[in-house]
N, CA, C and O atoms as a GROMACS GRO file, in nm:
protein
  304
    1UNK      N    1  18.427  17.286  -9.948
    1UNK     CA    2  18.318  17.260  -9.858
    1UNK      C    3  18.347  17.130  -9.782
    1UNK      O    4  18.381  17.023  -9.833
    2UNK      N    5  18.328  17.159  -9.633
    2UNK     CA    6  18.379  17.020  -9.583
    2UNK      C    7  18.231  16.941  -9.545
    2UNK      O    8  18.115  16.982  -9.533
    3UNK      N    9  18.313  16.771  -9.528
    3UNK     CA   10  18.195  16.728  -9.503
    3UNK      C   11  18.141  16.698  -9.364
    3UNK      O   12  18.219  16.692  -9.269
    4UNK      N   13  18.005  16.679  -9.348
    4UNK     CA   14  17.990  16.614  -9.220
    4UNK      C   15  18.040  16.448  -9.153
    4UNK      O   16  18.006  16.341  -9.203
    5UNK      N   17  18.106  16.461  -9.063
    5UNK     CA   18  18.092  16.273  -9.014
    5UNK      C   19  17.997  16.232  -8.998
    5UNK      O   20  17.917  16.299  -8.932
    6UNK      N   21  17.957  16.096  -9.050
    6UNK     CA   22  17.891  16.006  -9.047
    6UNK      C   23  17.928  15.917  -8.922
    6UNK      O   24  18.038  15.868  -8.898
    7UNK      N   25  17.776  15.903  -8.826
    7UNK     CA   26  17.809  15.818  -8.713
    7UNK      C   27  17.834  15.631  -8.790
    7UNK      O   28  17.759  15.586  -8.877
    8UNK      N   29  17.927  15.569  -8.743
    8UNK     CA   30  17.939  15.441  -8.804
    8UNK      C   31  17.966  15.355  -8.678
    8UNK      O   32  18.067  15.361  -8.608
    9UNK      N   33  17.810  15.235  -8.653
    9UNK     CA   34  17.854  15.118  -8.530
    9UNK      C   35  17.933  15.029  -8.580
    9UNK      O   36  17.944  14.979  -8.692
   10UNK      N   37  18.004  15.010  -8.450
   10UNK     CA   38  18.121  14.862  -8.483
   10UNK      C   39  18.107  14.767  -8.387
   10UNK      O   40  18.144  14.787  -8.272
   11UNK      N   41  18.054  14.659  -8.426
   11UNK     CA   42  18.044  14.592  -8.319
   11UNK      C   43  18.163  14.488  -8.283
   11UNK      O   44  18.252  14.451  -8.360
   12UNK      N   45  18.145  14.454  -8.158
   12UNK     CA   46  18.285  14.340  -8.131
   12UNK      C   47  18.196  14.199  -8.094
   12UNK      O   48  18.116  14.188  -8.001
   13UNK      N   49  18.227  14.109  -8.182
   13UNK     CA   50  18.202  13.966  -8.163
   13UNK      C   51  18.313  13.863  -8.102
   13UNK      O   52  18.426  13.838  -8.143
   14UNK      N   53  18.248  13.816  -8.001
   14UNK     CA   54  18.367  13.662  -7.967
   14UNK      C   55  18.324  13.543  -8.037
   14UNK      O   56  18.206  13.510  -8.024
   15UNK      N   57  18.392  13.480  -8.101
   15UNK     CA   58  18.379  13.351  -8.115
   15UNK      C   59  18.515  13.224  -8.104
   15UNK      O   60  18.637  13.234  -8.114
   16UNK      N   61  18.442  13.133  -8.082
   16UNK     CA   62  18.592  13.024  -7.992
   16UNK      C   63  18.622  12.984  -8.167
   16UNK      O   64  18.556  12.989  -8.271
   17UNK      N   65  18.792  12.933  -8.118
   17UNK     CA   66  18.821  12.910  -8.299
   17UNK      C   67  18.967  12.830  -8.234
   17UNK      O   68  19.033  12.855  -8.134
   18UNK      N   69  18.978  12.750  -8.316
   18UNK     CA   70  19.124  12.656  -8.231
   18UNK      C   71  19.211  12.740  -8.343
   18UNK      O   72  19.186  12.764  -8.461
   19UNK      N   73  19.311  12.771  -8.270
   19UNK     CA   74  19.433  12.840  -8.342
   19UNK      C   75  19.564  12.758  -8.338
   19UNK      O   76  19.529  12.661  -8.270
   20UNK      N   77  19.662  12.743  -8.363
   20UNK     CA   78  19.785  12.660  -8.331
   20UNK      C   79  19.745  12.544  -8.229
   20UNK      O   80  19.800  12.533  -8.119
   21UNK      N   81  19.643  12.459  -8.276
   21UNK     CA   82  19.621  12.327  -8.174
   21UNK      C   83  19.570  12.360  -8.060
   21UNK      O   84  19.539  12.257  -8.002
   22UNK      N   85  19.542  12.467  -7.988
   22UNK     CA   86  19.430  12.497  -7.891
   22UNK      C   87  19.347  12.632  -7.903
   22UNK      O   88  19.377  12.742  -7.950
   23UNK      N   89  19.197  12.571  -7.823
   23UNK     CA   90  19.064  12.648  -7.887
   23UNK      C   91  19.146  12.814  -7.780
   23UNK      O   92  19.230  12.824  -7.690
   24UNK      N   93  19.072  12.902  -7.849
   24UNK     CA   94  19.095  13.022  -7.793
   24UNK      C   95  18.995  13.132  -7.860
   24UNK      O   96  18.965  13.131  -7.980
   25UNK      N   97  18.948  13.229  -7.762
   25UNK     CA   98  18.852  13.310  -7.788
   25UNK      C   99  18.951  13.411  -7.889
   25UNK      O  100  19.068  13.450  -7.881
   26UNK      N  101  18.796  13.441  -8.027
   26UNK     CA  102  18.926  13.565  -8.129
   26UNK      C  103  18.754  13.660  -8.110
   26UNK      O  104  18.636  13.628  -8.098
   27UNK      N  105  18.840  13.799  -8.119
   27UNK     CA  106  18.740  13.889  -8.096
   27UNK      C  107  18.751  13.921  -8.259
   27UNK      O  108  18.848  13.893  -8.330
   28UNK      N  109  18.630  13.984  -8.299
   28UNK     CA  110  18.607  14.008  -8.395
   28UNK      C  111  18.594  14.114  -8.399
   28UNK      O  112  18.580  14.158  -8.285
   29UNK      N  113  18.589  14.234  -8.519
   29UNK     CA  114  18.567  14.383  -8.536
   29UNK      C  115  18.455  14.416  -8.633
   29UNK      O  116  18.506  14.444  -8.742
   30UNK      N  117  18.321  14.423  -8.638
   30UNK     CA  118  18.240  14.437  -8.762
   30UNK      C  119  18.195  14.585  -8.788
   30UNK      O  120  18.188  14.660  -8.690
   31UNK      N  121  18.167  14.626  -8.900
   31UNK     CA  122  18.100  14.726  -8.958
   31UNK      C  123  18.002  14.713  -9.027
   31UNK      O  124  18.020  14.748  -9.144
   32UNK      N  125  17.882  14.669  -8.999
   32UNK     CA  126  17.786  14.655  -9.119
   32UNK      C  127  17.750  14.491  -9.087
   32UNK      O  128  17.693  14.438  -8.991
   33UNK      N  129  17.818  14.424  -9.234
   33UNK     CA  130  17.817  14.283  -9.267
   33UNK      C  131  17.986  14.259  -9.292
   33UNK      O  132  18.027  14.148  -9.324
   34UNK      N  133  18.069  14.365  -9.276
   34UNK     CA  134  18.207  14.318  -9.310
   34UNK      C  135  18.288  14.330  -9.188
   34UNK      O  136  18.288  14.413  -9.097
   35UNK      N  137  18.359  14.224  -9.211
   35UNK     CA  138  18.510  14.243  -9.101
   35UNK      C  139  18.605  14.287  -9.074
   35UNK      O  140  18.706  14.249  -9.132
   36UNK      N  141  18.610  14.377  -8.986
   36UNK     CA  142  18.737  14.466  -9.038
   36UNK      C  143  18.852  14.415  -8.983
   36UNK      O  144  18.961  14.450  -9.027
   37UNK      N  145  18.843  14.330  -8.886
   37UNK     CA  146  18.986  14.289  -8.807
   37UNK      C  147  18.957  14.201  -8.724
   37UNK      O  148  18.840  14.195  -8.687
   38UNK      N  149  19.058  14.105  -8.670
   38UNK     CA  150  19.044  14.002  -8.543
   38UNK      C  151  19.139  14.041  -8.473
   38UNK      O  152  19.206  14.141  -8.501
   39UNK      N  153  19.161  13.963  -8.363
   39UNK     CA  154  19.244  14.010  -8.232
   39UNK      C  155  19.236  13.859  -8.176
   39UNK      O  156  19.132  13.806  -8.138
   40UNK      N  157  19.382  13.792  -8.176
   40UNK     CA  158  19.362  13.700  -8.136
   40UNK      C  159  19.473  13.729  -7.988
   40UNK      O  160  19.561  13.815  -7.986
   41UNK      N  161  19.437  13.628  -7.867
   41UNK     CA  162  19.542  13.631  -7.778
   41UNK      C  163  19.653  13.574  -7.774
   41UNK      O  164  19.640  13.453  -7.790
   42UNK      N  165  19.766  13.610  -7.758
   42UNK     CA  166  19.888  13.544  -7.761
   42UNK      C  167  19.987  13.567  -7.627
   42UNK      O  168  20.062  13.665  -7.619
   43UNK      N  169  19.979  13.476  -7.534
   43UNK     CA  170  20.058  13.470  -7.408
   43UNK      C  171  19.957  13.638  -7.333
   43UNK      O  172  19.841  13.679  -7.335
   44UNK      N  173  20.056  13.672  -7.292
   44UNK     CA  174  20.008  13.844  -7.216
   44UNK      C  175  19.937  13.931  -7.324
   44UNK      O  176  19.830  13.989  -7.310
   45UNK      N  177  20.013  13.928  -7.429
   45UNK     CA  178  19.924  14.018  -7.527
   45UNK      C  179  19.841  13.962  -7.645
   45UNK      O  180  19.817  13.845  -7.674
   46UNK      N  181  19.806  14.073  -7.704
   46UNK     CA  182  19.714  14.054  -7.842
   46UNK      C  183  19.735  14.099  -7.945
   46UNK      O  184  19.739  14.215  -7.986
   47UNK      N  185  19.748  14.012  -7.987
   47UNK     CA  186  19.744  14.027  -8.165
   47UNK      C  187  19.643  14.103  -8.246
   47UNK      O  188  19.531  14.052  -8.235
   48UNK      N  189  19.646  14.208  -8.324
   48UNK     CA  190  19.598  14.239  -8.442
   48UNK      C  191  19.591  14.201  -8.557
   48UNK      O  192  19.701  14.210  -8.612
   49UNK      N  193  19.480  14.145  -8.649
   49UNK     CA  194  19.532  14.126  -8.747
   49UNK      C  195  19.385  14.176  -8.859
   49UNK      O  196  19.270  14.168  -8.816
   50UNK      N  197  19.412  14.216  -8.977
   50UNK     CA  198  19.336  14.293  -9.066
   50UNK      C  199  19.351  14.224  -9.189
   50UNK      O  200  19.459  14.198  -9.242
   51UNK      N  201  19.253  14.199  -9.227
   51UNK     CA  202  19.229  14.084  -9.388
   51UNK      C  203  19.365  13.984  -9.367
   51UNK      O  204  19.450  13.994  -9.455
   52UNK      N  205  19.390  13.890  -9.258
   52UNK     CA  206  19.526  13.788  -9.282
   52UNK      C  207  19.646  13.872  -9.246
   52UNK      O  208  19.737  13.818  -9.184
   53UNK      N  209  19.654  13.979  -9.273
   53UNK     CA  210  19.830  14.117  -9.223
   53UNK      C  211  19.833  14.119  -9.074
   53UNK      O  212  19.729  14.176  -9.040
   54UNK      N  213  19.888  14.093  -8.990
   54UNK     CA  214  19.939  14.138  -8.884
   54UNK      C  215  19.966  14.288  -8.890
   54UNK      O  216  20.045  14.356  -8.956
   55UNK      N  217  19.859  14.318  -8.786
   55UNK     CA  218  19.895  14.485  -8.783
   55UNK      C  219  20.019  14.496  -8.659
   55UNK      O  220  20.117  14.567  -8.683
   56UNK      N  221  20.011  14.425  -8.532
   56UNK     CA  222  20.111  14.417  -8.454
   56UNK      C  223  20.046  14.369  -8.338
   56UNK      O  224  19.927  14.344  -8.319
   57UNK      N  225  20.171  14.359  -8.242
   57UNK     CA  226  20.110  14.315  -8.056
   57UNK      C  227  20.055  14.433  -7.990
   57UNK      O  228  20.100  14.545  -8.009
   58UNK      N  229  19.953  14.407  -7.908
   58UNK     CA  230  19.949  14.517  -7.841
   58UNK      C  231  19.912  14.440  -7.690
   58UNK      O  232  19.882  14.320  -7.691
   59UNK      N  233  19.915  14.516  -7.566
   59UNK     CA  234  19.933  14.462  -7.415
   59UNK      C  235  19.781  14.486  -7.385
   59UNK      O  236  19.745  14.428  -7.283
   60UNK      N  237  19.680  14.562  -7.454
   60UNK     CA  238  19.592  14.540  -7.402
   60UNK      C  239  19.458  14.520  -7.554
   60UNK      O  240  19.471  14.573  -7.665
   61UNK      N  241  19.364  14.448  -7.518
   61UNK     CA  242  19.255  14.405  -7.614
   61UNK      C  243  19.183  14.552  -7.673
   61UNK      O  244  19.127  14.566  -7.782
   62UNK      N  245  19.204  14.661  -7.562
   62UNK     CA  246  19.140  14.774  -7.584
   62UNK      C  247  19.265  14.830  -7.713
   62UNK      O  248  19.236  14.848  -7.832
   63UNK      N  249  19.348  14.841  -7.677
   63UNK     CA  250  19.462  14.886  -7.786
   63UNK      C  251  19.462  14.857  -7.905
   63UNK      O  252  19.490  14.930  -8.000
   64UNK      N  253  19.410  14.679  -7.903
   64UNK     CA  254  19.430  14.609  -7.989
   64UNK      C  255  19.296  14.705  -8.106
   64UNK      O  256  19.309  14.757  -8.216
   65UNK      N  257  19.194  14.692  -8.026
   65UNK     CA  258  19.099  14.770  -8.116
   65UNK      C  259  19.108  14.867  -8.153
   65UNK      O  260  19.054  14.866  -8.264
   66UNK      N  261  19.160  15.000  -8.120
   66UNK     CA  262  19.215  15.103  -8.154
   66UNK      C  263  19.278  15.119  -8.259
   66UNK      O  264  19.245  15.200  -8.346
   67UNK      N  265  19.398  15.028  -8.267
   67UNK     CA  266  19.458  14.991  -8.379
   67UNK      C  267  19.401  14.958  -8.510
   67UNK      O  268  19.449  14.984  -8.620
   68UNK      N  269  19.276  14.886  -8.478
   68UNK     CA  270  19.249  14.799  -8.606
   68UNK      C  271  19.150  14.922  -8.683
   68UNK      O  272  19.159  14.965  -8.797
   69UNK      N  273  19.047  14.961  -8.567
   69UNK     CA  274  18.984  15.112  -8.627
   69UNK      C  275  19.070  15.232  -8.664
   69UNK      O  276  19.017  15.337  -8.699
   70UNK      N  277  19.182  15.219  -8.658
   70UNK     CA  278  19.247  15.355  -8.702
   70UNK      C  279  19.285  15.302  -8.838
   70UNK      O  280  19.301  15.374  -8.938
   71UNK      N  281  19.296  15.185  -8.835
   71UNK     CA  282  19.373  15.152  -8.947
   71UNK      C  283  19.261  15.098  -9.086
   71UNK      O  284  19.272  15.102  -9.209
   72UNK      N  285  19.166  15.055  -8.999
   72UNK     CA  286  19.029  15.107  -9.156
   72UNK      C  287  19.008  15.199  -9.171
   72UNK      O  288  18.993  15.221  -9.292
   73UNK      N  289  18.983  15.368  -9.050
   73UNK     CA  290  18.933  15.490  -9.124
   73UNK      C  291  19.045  15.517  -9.185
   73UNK      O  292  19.028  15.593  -9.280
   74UNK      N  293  19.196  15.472  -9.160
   74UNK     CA  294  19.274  15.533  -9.289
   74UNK      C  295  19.268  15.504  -9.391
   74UNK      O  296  19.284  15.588  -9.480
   75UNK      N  297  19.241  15.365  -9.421
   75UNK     CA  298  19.240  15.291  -9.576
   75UNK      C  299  19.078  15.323  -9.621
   75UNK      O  300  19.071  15.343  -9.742
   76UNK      N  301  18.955  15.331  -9.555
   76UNK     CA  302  18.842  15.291  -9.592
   76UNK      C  303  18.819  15.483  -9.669
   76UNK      O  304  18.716  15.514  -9.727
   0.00000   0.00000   0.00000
């Protein structure tokens, strides 16, 4: 018997955060009350990253999120 999907919101938060000696906006990924991922900018692209792991670069912020949600419905 299969199951139904469950609709699940994710919201995206900015907050400023100094990273390597200058401030820079990190987007945030939430579900609920937990975090599933940040995205910080680095030169042209963006960084992924999930509990501290570097998931990888990606060229656009939209990608970057993609990434980080594919990579909780696989583990979660």
């Amino acid at each position: 018997m299969s199951k139904k999907n469950k609709d699940i919101q994710v919201q995206i938060k900015e907050e400023e955060r100094t990273v390597g000696g200058k401030k820079q906006i990190v987007t945030q990924l939430v579900i609920g009350k937990k975090i599933i991922g940040e995205i910080i900018p680095e030169n042209k692209n963006f960084q992924a990253y999930n509990d501290g792991h570097l998931l990888g670069n990606y060229r656009t912020l939209d990608d970057g999120i993609e990434a980080l949600i594919r990579n909780w419905n696989l583990h979660e």
